[in-house]
VOLOPA-759571 format. One line per 8 residues: number of its first residue (from 1); their letters; for each residue x negated, y, z of N, C-alpha, C. Coordinates in Angstrom, 3 decimals. Layout:
residues N
NUM = A = X Y Z X Y Z X Y Z  ...
end
This chain:
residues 221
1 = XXXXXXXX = -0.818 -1.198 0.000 0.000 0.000 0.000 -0.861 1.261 0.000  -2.363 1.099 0.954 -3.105 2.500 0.617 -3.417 2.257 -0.035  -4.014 1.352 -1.266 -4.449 1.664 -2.624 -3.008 3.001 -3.487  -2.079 2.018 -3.942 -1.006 3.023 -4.270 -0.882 4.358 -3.487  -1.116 4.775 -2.509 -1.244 5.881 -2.357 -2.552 6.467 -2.480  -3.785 5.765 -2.484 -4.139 6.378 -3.299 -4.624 6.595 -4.769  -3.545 6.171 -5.208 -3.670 6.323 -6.729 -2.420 7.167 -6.798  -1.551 7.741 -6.175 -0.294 9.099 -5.995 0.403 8.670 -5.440
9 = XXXXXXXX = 0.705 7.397 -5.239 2.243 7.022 -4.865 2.600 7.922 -3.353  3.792 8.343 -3.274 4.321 8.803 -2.187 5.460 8.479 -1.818  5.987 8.768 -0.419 7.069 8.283 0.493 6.617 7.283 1.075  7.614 6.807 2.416 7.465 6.161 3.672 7.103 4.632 2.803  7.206 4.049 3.683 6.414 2.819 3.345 7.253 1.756 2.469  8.807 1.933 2.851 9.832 1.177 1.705 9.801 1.565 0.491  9.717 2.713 0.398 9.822 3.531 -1.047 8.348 2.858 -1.749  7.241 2.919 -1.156 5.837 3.056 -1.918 6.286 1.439 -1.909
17 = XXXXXXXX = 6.277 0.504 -1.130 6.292 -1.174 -0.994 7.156 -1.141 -2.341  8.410 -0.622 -2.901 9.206 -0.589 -4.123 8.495 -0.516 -5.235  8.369 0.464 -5.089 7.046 0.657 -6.572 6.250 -0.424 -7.006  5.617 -0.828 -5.786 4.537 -1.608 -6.061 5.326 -2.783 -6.221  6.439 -3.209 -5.502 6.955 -4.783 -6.478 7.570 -4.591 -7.834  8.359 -3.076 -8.555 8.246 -3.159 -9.659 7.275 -3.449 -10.909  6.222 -2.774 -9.992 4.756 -2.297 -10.891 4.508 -4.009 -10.954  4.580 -4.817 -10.208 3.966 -6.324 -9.993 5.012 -6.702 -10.942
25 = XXXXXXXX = 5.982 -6.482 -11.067 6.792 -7.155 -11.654 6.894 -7.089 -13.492  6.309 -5.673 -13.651 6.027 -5.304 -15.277 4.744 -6.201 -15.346  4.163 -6.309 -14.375 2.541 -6.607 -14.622 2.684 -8.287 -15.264  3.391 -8.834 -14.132 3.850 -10.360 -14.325 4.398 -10.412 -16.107  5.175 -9.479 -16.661 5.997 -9.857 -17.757 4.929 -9.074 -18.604  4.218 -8.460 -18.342 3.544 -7.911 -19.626 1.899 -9.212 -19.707  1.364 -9.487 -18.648 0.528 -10.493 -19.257 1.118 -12.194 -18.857  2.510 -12.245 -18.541 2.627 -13.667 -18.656 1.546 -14.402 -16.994
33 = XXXXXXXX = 1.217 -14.055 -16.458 0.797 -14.884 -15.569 1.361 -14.355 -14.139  1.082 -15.379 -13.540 1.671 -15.340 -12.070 0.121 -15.018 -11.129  0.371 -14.200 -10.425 -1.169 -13.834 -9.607 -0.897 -14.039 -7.811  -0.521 -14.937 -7.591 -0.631 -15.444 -6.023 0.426 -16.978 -6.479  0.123 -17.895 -5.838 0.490 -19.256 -5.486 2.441 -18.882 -5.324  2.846 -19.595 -6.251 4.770 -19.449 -6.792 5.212 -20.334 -7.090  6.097 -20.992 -6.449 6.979 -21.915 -6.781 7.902 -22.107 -7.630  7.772 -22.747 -9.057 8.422 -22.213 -10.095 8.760 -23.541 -10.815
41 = XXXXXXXX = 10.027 -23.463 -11.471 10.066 -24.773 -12.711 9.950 -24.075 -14.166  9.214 -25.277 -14.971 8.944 -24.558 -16.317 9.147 -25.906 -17.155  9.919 -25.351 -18.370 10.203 -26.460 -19.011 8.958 -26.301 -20.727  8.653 -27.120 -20.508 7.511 -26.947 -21.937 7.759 -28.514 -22.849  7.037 -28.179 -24.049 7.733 -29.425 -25.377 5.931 -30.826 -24.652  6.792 -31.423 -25.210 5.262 -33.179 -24.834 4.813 -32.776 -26.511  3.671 -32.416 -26.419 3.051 -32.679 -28.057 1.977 -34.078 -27.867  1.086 -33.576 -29.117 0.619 -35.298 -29.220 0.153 -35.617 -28.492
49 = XXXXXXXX = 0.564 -37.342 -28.497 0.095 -38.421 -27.248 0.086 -37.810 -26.122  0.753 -37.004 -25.891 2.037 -37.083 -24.626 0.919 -35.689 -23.790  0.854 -35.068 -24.409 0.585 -33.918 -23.911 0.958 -32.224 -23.488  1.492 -31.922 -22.366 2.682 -30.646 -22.256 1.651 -29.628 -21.841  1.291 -28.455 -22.230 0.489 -27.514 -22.319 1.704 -26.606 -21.528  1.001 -26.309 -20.026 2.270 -25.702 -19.460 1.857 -24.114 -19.352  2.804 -23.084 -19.423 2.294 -21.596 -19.766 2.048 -20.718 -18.633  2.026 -21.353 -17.352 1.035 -20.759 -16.424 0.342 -21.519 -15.872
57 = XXXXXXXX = -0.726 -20.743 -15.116 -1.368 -21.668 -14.265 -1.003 -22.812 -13.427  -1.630 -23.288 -13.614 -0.955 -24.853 -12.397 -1.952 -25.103 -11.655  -1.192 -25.337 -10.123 -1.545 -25.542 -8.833 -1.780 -26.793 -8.271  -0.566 -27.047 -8.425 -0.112 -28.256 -7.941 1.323 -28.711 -8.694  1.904 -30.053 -8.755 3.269 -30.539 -9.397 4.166 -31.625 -8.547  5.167 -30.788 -8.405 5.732 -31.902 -7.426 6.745 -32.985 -8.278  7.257 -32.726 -9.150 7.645 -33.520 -10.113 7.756 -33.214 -11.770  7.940 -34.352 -12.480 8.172 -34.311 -13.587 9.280 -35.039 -14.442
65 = XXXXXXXX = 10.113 -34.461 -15.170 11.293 -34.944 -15.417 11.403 -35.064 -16.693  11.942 -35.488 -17.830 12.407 -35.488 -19.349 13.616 -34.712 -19.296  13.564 -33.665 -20.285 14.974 -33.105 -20.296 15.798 -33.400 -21.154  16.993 -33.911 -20.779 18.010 -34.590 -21.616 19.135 -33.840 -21.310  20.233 -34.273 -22.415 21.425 -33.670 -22.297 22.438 -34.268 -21.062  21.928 -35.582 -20.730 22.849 -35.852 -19.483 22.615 -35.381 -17.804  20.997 -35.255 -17.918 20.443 -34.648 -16.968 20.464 -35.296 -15.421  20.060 -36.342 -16.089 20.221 -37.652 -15.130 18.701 -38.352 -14.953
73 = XXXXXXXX = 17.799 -38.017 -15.576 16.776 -38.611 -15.576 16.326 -38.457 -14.255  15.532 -39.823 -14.009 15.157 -39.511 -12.710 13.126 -39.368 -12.795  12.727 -38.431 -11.739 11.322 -38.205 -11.715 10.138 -39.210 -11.963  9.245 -38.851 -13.373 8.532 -40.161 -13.529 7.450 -39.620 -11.720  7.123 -41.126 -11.503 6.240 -41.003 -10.960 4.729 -40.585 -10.789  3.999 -40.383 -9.825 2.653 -39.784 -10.193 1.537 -39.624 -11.072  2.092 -41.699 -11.166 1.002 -42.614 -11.905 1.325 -42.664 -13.326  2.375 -41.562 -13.613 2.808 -41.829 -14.827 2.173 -40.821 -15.733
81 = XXXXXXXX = 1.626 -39.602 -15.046 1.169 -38.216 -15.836 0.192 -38.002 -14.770  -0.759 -36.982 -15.352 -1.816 -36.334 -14.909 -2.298 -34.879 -14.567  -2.483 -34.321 -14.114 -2.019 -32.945 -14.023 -3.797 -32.089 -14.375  -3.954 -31.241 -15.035 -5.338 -30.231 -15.237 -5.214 -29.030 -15.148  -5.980 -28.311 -14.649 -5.814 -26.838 -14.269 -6.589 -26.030 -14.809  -7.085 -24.691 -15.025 -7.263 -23.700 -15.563 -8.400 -23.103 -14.357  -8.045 -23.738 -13.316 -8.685 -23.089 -11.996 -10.258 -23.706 -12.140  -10.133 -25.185 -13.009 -11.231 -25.621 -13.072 -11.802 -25.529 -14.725
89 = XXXXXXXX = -13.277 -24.688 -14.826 -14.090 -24.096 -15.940 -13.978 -25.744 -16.630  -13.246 -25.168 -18.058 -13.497 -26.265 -19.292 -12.283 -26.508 -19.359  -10.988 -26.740 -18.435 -10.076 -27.619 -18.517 -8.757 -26.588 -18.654  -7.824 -27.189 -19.015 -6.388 -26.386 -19.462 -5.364 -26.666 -18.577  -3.985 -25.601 -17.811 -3.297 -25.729 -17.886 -1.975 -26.991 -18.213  -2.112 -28.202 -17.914 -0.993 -29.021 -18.642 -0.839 -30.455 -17.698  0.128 -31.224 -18.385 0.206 -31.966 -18.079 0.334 -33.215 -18.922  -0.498 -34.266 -18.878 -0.778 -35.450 -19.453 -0.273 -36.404 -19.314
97 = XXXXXXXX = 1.070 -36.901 -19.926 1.804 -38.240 -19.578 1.348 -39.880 -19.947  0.632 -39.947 -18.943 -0.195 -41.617 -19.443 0.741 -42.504 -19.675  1.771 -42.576 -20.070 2.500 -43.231 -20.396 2.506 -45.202 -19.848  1.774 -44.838 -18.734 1.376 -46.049 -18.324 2.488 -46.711 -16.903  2.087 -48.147 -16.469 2.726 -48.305 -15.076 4.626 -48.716 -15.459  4.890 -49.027 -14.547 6.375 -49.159 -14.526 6.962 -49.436 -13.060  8.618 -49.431 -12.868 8.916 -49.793 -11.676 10.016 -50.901 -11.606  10.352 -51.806 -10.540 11.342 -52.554 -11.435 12.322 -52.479 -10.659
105 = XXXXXXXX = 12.368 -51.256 -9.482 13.747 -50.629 -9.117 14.471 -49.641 -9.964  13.710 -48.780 -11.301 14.437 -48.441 -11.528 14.736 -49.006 -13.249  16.211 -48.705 -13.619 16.490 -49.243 -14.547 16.229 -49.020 -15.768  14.997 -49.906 -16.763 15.213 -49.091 -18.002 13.533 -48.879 -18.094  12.651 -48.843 -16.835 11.284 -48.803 -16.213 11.153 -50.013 -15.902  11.491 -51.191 -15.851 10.796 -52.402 -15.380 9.987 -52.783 -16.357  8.751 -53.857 -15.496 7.830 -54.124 -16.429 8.386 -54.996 -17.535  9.048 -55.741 -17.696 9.384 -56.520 -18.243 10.207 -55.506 -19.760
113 = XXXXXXXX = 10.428 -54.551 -19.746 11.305 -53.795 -20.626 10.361 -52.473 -20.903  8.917 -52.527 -20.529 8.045 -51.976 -20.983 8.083 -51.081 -20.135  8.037 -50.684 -18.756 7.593 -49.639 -17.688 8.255 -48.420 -18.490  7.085 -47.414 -17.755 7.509 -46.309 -18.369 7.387 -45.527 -19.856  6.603 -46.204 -20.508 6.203 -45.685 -21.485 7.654 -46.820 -22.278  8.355 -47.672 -21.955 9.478 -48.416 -22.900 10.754 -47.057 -22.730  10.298 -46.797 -21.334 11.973 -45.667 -20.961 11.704 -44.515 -21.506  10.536 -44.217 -21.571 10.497 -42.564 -22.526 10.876 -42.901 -23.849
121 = XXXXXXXX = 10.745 -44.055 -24.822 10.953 -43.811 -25.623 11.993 -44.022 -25.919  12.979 -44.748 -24.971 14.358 -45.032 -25.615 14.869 -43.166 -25.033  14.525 -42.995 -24.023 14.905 -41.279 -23.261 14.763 -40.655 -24.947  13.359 -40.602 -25.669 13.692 -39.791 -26.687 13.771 -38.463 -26.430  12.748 -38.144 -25.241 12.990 -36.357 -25.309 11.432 -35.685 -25.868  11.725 -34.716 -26.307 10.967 -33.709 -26.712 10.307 -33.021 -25.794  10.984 -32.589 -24.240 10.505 -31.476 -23.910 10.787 -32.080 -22.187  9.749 -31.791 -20.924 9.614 -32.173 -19.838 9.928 -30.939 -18.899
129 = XXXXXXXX = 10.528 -31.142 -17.747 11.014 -30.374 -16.631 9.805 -30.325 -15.768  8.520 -29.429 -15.138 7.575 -29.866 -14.599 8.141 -28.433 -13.008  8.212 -29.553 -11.719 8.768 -28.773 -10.979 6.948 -28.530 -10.240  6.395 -27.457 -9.267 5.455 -27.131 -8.953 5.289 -25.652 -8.408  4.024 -25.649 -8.210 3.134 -24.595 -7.717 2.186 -23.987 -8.569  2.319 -22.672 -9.283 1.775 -21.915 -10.211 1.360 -20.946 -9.564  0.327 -19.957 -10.281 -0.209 -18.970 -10.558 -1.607 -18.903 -9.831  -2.354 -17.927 -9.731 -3.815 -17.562 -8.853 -3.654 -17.870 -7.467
137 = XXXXXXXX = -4.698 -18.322 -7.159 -4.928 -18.738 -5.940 -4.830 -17.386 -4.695  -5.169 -16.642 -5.509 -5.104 -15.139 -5.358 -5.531 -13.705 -6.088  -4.783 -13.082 -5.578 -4.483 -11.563 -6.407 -5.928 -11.194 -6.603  -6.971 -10.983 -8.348 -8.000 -10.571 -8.396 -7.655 -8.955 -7.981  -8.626 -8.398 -7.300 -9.056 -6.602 -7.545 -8.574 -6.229 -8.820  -9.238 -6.142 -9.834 -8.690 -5.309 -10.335 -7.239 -5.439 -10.799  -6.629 -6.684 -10.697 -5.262 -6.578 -11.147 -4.720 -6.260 -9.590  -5.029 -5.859 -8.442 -4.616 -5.068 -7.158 -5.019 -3.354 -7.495
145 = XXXXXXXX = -5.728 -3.102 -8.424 -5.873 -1.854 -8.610 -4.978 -1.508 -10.226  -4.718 -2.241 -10.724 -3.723 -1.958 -11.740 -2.301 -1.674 -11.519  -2.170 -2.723 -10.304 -0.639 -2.430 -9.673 -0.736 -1.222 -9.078  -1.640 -0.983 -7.873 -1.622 0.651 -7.680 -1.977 1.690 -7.958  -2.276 1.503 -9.233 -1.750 2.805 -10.455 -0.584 2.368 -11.064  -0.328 1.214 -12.061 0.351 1.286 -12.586 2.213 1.734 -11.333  1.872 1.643 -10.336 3.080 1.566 -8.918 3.149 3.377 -9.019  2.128 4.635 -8.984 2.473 5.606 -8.514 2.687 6.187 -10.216
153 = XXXXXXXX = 2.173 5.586 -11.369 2.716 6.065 -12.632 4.138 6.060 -12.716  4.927 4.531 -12.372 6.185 4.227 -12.625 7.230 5.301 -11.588  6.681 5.871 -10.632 6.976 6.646 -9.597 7.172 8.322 -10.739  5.798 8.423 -10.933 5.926 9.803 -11.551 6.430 9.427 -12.964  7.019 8.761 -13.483 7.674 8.878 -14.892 9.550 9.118 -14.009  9.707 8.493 -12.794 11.024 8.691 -12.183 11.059 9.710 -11.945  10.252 10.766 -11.479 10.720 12.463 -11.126 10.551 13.263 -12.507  11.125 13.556 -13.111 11.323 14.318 -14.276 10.946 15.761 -13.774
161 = XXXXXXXX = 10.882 16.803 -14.265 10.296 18.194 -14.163 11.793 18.616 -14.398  11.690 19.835 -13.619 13.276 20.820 -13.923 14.024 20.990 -15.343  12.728 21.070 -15.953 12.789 21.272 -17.508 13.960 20.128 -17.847  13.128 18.738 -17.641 13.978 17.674 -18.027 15.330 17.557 -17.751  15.640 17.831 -16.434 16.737 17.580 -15.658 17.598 18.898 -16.474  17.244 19.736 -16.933 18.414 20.798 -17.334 18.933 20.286 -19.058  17.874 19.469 -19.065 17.621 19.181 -20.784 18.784 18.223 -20.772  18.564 17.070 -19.798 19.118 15.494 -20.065 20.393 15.652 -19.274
169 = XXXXXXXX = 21.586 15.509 -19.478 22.721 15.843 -18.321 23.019 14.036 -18.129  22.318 13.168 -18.080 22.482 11.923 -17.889 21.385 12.192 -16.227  20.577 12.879 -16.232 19.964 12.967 -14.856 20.516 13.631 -13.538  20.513 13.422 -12.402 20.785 14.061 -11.307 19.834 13.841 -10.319  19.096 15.004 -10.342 17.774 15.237 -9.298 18.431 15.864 -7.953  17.336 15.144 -6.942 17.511 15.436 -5.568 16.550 16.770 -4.786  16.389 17.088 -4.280 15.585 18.012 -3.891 14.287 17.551 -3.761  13.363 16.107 -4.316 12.357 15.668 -4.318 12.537 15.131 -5.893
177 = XXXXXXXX = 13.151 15.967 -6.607 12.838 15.729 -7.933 13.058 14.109 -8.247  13.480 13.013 -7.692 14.068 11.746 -8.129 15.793 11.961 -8.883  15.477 11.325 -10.056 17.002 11.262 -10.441 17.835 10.055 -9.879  18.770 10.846 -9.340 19.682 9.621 -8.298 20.707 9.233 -8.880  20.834 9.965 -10.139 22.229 9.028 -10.909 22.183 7.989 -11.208  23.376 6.397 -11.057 22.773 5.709 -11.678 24.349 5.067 -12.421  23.617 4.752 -13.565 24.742 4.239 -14.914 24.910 2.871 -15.043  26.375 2.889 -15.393 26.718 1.679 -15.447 26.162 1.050 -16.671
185 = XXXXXXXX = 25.427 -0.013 -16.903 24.292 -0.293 -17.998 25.204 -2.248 -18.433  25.786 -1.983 -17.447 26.111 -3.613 -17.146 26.428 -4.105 -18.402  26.688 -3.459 -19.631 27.074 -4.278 -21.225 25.454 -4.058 -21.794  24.368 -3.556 -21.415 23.016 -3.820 -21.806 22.661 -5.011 -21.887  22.074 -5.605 -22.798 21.434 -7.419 -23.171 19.908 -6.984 -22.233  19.662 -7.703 -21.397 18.503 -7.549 -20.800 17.611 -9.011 -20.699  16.242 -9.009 -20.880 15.262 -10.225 -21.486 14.334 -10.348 -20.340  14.508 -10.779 -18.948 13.561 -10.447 -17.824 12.132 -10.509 -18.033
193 = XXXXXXXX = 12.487 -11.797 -19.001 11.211 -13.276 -18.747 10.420 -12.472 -20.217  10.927 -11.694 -21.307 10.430 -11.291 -22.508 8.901 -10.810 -21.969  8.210 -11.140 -22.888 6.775 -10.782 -23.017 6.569 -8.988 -23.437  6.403 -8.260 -22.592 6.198 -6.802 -23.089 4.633 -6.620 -23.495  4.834 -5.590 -24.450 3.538 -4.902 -25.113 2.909 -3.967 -24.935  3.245 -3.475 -23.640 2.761 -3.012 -22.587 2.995 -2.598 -21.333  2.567 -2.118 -20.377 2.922 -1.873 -18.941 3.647 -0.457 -18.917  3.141 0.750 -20.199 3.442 1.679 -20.347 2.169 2.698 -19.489
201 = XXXXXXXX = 1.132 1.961 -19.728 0.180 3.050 -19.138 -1.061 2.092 -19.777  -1.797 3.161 -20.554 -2.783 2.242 -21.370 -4.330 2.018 -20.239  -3.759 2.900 -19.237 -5.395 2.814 -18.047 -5.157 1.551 -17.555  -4.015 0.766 -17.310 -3.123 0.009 -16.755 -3.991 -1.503 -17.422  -3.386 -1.138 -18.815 -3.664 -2.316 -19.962 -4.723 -2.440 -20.119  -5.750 -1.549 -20.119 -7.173 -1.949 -20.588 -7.744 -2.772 -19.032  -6.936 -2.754 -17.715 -7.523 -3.420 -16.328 -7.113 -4.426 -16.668  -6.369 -5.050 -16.831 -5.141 -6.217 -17.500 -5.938 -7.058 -18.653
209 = XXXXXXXX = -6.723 -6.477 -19.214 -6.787 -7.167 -20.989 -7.633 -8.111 -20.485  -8.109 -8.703 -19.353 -9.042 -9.928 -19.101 -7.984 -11.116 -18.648  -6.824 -10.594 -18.333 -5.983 -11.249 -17.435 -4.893 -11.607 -18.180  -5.056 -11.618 -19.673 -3.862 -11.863 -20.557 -3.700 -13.422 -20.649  -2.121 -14.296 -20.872 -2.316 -14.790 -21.042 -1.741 -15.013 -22.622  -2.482 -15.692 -23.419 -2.552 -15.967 -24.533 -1.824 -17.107 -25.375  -1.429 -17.781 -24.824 -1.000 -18.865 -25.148 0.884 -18.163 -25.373  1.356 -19.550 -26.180 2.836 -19.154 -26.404 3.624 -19.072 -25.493
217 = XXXXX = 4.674 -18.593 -25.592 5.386 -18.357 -24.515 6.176 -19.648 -24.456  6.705 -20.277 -23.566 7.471 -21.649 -23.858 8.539 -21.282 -22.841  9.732 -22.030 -23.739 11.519 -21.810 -23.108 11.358 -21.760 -21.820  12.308 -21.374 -20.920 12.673 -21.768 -19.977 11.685 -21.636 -18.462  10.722 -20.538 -19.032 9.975 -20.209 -17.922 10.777 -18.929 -17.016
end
């Protein structure tokens, strides 16, 4: 919070704490990654020989599912996929379905009917449910100093100058120059998860441009 202030941000400590989870929150959608340990499901496609390239960092995985239209599948087990991380130099993001092992409690997985690698293929899915623990182990510096600028910018683009406020009759300023009107927007199409092209502050983006992530964006994150 004293970084953001000192990079401008002002007001008591709710107001500045605001900023800074918006500012985290453009930051998250403009480079796609998660920067502290998040509990998240992400659904990504199995490409070849059973490989799901998942689009954030991975931590840890507490399960893995096939997504089907009945939505009944039940969690392959441990021994069934492999998990690689990003945290470790050389290796990627994903998850590796060894298609190996079977169980013969459940139905459809016994060895005898070809374990698990017989039930994926009659399953027939394209694309895996991977439930887990994503993002940085922790928040690097400079993406803690991007948020508190990019936190007291998003602040000063909210107080408009008198000028503005006489210009725009959609504004209503308070005696601290915040416009307090707020519009009913509720028929707006809004894209949370959309990948933005920028934070709206290029001092912002050039702290950021190490921290991009690059890879495609995949459904359902």
């Amino acid at each position: 919070m004293e970084d953001a202030r000192s990079k401008g941000a002002t007001g008591d400590d709710a107001e500045v704490a605001a900023w800074i989870a918006a500012a985290a929150e453009r930051i998250e959608r403009y480079t796609q990654q998660l920067f502290e340990p998040t509990d998240r499901v992400v659904v990504a496609d199995v490409g070849a020989g059973g490989l799901v390239i998942l689009p954030r960092r991975v931590r840890s995985v507490t399960s893995v599912r096939p997504v089907l239209a009945a939505d009944d599948a039940p969690s392959l087990p441990s021994s069934a996929y492999r998990v690689t991380s990003s945290d470790v130099l050389g290796q990627v993001d994903a998850v590796r379905l060894a298609w190996g092992g079977y169980n013969d409690l459940v139905v459809g997985a016994e060895s005898y009917s070809g374990g698990w690698l017989g039930l994926w293929e009659r399953w027939g899915a394209e694309q895996v449910s991977v439930s887990g623990e994503f993002g940085y182990a922790e928040v690097p510096l400079l993406v803690t100093q991007a948020c508190a600028l990019l936190a007291a910018h998003l602040q000063a683009e909210a107080a408009p100058s008198d000028a503005d406020a006489a210009a725009d009759s959609s504004l209503d300023v308070d005696d601290e120059g915040n416009n307090v009107r707020i519009e009913d927007r509720a028929d707006e199409e809004t894209t949370a998860d959309a990948p933005s092209s920028s934070t709206g502050s290029t001092q912002v983006d050039a702290l950021l441009a190490g921290y991009m992530n690059l890879g495609s964006l995949i459904g359902g994150v």
